[in-house]
Each structure stands twice: as C-alpha cells, then as structure tokens.
C-alpha positions, -999 to 999 in steps of 0.1 A, spaced: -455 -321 594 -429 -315 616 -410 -291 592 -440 -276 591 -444 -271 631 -406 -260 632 -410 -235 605 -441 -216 618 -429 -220 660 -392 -203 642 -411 -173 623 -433 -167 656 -395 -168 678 -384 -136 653 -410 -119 654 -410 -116 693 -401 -86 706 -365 -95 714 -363 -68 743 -332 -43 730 -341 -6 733 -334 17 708 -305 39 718 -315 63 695 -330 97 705 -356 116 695 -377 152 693 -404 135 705 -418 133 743 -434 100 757 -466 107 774 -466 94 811 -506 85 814 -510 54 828 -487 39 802 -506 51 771 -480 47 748 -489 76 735 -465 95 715 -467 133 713 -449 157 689 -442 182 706 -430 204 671 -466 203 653 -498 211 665 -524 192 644 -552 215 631 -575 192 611 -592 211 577 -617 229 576 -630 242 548 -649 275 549 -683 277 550 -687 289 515 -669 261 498 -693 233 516 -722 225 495 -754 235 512 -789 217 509 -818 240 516 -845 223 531 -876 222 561 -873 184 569 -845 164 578 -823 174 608 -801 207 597 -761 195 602 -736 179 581 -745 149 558 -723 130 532 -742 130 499 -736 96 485 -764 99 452 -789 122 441 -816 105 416 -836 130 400 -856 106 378 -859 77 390 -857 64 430 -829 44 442 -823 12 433 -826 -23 458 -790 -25 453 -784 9 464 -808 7 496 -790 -29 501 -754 -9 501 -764 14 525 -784 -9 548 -752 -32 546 -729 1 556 -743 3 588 -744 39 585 -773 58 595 -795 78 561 -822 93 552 -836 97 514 -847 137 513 -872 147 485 -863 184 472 -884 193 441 -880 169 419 -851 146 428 -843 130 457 -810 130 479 -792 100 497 -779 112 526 -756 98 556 -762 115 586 -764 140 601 -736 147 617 -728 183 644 -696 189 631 -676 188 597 -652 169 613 -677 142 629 -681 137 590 -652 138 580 -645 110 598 -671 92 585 -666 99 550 -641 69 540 -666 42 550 -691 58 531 -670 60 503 -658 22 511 -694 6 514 -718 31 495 -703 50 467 -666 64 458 -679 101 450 -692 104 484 -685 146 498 -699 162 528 -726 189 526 -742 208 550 -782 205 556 -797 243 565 -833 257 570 -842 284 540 
C-alpha cells in the first residue's frame, strides 16, 4: 500500500509544471487579454470552407424552417426505426422528420449558417449516423 501511495504522489511530482521557460523563440505573438493564453499566428489567417452554393445539396420544401440541416437518413419506404428516434433523442440534438413525396427526411437542425453546421456535424456523425452531410433547406 505504501508503494502504491509513493508511486502515484512521484508520477503526480513529474508531471507538475516544474516552472523553467522555454528559451526558445517563436513567430508567434502572445495575446495580452486579460491573460487569455491565447496564442495568435500572426503568418495565417484562418478562412474556414465554404463550399459554394451549388455543390450543397438543397431540399425544396414549404414546411420546416428554410437554413442549413445535416441529413442523417432519408427512409423512403418505410419510417424510422425506435432505435433511430432513440439515437437522435439520446444526441441531444435538435430534428425534425420532413415528409417530401414519398420519403421522409431526418434532419438536425436548422442551423443560419454553414458553418454553425459545420460545427455540429461531428456529433451528428458520433451519436446518429457516420454518413451524416449538411444540406441546405429552401422554399420552391
């Protein structure tokens, strides 16, 4: 037991922060706000992707909120399984099942930007479905 208490108070001791600086030096400039920690590259400016509008799938429809969704299933035949609605109730993630002709999306959503559900995306992939994409609800 006591080995045991030496060990784990030792492997706690290393990894402390021992309190030796780095003397090396870098391109990049510490933000001062507030103490942030905050490191900014000052060489790159980070433009996230965005795709253009014609390579977004678009769902024509007059119900449900127009905006960006992630499609996570389409049934055409048959409606969503309890396991399915149990997934997405478990994700957290707000959806609504939209009827179009003869199938029926699952959609998270809706989100203003592509970005907004971009962000979103992994989780839906995580918890609902790994073919999970974004597409874009509009009025006819």
């Amino acid at each position: 037991m006591k080995k045991i208490i030496f060990l784990t108070t030792a492997l706690i001791f290393m990894g402390c922060e021992t309190g030796v600086q780095n003397k090396k030096t870098t391109d990049k400039k510490i933000e001062d706000s507030g103490k942030s920690g905050i490191v900014v590259d000052n060489k790159r400016s980070y433009k996230p992707y965005i795709p253009k509008n014609s390579e977004i799938k678009k769902i024509f429809s007059n119900s449900g909120t127009p905006g960006y969704y992630i499609q996570v299933g389409y049934f055409k035949e048959r409606k969503p399984t309890n396991e399915f609605l149990n997934r997405m109730k478990f994700s957290q993630l707000p959806y609504i099942l939209l009827k179009k002709g003869t199938g029926e999306y699952a959609l998270v959503g809706p989100y203003v930007s592509y970005n907004k559900a971009n962000e979103i995306l992994g989780s839906a992939k995580d918890f609902v479905t790994s073919s999970a994409f974004i597409v874009k609800l509009v009025r006819p």
